[in-house]
N, C-alpha and C positions, 0 to 999 in steps of 0.2 A: 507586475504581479508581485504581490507579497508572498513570504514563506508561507505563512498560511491557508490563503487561497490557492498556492501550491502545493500543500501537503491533500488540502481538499479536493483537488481536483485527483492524485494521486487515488486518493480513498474511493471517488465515485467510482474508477475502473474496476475495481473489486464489484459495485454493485450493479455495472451494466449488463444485461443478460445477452446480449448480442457479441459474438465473437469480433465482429469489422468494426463496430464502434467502439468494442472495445482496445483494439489497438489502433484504429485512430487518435482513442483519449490516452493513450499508457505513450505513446508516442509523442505527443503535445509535451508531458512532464519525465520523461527518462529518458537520461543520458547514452549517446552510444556506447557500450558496451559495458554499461549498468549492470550491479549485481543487487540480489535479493536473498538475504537467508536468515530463517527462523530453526525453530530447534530440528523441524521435520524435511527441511530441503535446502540446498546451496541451487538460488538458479542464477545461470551467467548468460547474462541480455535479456533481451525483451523477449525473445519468443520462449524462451524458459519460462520467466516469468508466466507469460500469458497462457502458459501450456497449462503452467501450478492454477493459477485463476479457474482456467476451465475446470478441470477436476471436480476444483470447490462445486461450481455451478454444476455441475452431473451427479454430486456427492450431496447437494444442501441447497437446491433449486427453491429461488428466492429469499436465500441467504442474504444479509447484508452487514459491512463492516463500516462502522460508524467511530469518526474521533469523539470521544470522550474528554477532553482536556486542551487547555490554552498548547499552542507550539510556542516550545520554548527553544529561544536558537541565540546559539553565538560561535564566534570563528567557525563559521561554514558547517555546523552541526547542529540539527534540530531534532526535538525529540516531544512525542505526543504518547498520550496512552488511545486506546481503542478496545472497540467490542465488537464482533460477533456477533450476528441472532439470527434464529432462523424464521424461516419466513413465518412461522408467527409467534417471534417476539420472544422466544428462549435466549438465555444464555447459551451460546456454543462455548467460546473462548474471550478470553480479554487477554491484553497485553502492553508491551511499550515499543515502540519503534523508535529507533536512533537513524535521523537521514543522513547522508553526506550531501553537503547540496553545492553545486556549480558555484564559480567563484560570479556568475553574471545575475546566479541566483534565481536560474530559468528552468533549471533540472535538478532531474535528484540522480546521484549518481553511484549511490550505493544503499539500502536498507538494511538491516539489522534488529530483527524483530525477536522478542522475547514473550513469554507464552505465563500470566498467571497474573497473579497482584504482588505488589512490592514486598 
């Protein structure tokens, strides 16, 4: 698996509406004891994480987060922009996310997401 198709696979989690698939899929690409934090939440592992997700999905039911831009990576840091919309087609939010990703290059083991345009 490339960074890529692992940054993408990361991103589907966000737009699966099923709570067991979706930590099926957040489990495939995050590290044990993974962190995740934007301007609005520090979550520490994957059920934080998948806590923050839900919300999304009871807060913007058929939301979806979409990469917008090439993944660009080096020494073990990738970084993609993304959007937001809701289920029909608004802007919610855009942003950039920085990964830390596994040295096997299997997981991502920290996110760092930032909320607007450059």
């Amino acid at each position: 698996m490339d960074t890529t198709e692992l940054i993408d696979r990361y991103c589907a989690v966000w737009n699966e509406p099923d709570a067991a698939a979706r930590a099926r899929m957040l489990d495939a690409v995050w590290a044990q004891g993974a962190t995740y934090t934007d301007p609005t939440i520090h979550a520490d592992g994957a059920q934080a994480l998948l806590g923050h997700i839900a919300g999304m999905h009871e807060r913007r039911p058929g939301a979806k987060v979409l990469r917008t831009s090439a993944v660009d990576l080096h020494h073990g840091l990738a970084r993609f922009a993304w959007r937001a919309s809701g289920a029909d087609g608004t802007l919610l939010v855009e942003g950039i996310d920085v990964a830390f990703i596994s040295a096997d290059g299997k997981r991502i083991e920290r996110i760092i997401g930032f909320f607007g345009p450059l």
